[in-house]
C-alpha positions in Angstrom: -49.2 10.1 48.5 -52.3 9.7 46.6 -54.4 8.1 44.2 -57.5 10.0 42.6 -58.6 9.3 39.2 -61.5 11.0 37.4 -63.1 9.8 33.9 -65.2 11.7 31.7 -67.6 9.3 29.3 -70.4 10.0 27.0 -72.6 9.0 29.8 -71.5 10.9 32.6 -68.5 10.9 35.0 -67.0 8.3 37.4 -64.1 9.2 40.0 -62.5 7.0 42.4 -59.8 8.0 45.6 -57.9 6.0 48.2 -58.3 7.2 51.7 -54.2 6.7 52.6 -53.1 9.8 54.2 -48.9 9.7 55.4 -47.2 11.5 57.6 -44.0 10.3 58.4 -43.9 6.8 59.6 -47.4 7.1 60.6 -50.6 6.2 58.0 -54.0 7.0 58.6 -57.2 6.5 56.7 -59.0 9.9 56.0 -61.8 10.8 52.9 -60.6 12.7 50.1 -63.9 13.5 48.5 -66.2 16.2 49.0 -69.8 16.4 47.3 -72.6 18.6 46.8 -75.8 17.8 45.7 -78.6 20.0 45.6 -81.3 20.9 42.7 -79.4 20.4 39.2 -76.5 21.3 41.0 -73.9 18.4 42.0 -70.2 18.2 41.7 -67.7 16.5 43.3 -64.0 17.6 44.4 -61.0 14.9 45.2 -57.7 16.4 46.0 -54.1 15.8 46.4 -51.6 17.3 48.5 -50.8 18.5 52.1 -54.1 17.5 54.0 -54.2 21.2 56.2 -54.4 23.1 52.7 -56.9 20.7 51.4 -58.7 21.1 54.9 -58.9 24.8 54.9 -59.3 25.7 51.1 -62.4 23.3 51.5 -63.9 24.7 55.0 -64.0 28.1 53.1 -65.3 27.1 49.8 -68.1 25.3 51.9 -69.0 29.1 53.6 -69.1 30.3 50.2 -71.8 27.2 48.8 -73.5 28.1 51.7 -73.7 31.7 50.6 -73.7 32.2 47.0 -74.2 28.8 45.9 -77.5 29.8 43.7 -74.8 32.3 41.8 -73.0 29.2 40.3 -75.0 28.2 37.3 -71.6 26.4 35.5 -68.9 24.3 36.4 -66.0 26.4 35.7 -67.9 29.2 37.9 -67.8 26.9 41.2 -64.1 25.8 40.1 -62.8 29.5 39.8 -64.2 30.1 43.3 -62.4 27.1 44.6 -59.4 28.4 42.9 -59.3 31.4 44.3 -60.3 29.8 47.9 -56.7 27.9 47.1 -54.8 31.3 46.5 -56.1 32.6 50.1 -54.9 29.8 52.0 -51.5 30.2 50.1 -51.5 33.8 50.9 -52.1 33.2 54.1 -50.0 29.9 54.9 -47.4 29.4 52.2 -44.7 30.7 53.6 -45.0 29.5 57.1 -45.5 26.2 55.1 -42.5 26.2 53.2 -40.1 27.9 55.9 -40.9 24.5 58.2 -40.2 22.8 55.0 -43.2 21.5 53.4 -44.0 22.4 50.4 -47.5 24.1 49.5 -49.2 22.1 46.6 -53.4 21.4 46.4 -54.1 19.5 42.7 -57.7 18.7 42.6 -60.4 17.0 40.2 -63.5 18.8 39.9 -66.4 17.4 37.8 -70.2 17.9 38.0 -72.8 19.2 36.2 -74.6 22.3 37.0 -78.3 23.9 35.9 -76.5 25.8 32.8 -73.8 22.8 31.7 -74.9 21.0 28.6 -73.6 17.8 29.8 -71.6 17.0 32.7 -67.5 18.3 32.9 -64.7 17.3 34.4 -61.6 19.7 35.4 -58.1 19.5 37.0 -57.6 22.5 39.1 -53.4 23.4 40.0 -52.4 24.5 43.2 -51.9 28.2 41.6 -55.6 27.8 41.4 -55.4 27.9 37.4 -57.1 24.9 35.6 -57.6 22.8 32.4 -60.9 20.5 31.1 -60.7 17.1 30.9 -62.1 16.1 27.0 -62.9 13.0 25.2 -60.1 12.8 23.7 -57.5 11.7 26.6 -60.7 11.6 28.7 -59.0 10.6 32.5 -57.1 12.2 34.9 -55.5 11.1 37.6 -53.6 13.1 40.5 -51.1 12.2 43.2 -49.5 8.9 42.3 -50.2 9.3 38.8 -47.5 6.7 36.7 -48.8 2.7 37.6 -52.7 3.1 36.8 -51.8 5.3 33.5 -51.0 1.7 31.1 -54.3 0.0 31.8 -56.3 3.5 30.8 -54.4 4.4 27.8 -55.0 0.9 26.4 -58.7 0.7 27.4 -60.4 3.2 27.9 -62.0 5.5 25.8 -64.7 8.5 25.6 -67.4 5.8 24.5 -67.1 3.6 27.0 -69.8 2.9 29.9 -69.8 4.1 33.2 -69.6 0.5 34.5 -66.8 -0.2 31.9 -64.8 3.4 33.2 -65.5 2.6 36.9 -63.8 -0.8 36.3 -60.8 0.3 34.9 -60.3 3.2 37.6 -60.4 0.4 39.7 -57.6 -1.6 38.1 -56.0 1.2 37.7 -55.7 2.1 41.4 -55.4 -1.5 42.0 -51.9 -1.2 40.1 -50.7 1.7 42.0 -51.8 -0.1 45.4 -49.8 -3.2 44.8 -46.7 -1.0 43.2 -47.0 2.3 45.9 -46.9 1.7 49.8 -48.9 5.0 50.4 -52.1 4.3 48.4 -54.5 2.0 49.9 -58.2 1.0 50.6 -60.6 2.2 51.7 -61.5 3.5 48.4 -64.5 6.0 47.8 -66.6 6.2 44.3 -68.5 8.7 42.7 -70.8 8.6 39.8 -72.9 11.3 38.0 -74.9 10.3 35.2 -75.8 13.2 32.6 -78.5 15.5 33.3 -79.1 13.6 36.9 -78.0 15.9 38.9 -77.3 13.3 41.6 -73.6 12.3 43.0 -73.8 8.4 43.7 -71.0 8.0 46.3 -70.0 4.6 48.3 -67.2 3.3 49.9 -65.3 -0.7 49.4 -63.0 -1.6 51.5 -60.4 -4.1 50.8 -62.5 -7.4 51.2 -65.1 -6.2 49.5 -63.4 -6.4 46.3 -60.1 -8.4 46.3 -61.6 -11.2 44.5 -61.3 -8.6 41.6 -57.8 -8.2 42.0 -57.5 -12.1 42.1 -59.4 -12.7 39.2 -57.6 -9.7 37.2 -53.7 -11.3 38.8 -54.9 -14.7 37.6 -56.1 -13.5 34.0 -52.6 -11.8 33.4 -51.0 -14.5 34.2 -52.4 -16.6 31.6 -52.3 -14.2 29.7 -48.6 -13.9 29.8 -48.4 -18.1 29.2 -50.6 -17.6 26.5 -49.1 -14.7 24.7 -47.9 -15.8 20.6 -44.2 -15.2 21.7 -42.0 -18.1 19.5 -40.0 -15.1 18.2 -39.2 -14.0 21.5 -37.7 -17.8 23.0 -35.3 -17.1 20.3 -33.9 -15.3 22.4 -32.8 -18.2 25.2 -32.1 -20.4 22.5 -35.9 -21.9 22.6 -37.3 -21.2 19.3 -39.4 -24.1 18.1 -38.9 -25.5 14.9 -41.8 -26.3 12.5 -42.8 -30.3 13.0 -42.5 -32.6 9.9 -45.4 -34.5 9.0 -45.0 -37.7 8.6 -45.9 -39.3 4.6 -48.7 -42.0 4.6 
């Protein structure tokens, strides 16, 4: 599977992937990311799905940058091309793909800014190479293994928050769906675009780098949980405390 997560702020974007790629019993660690950064042009693209699709549907969008990349002014322009990059690899191996039994399925996160964008946008591309925009007002997406990170984002983040504050819950949120989900793992890679930069900031953490986050956020819930005002609920095993009498002087 898959963990890729894009956030869309007042400030800019911030996306996050794993790097766990399955195939059968085996697991390998392979990017998931691909950038472009050139003059007030930069987007990113982070993608789920079978790895030859996403390999090939890439390769030829790249011969297309490399050709008519000055005719993309707009987002949606470059994500329309990818789209329909998507539909020629399904024409031409969708049903060699699904007669061996696979199944033929790309989702992808697209967000950037180009020259022509007012601010920087974020877009979820299908495999039938249709698409939506991401908006303030649910303003994450994530693709692949999409149902452990989704309770820490719906509960803290919003549209207003900073880019540090978004890039910390992307990483609690794939740091739910690691522990819960054998097939997402570190390394994990990280892009940020601030508006009107124009720049993709990318790195890569691997595990060590930042497990004293996860310790830090497992030892929090837990006291959390001891702490939590739940009298009502020890009712229920019979341990509701009673109110204590004071004593008269």
């Amino acid at each position: 599977m898959t963990f890729c997560i894009g956030i869309k702020t007042k400030n800019g974007l911030v996306g996050l992937s794993d790097s766990r790629i399955t195939s059968g019993n085996e697991t390998t660690s392979s990017k998931k990311v691909f950038t472009v950064n050139r003059e007030k042009h930069s987007f990113f693209i982070m993608t789920s799905g079978l790895r030859s699709v996403r390999d090939k549907a890439i390769t030829y969008f790249s011969e297309v940058i490399e050709k008519q990349d000055e005719s993309f002014t707009k987002l949606f322009h470059a994500v329309n091309e990818f789209g329909n990059q998507v539909k020629v690899v399904a024409r031409e191996d969708k049903e060699f793909l699904e007669e061996a039994g696979l199944h033929f399925n790309l989702f992808s996160i697209i967000g950037g800014q180009l020259e022509h964008d007012t601010e920087p946008k974020l877009y979820l591309l299908y495999p039938q190479g249709n698409w939506i925009e991401i908006r303030k007002g649910t303003p994450f997406v994530i693709i692949g293994n999409t149902g452990f990170g989704n309770p820490v984002l719906k509960r803290s983040l919003h549209h207003e928050d900073s880019l540090e504050y978004a890039l910390r819950c992307a990483f609690l949120a794939f740091d739910a769906t690691r522990i819960s989900a054998n097939d997402v793992d570190f390394p994990i890679d990280t892009v940020v675009l601030k508006n009107n930069e124009y720049f993709i900031t990318e790195k890569r953490f691997d595990q060590k780098d930042l497990e004293h986050i996860s310790a830090f956020w497992n030892n929090r819930l837990k006291n959390a949980i001891a702490e939590l005002p739940a009298d009502i609920l020890n009712s229920a095993i019979g341990e509701e405390k009673q109110p204590v009498e004071k004593e008269e002087v």
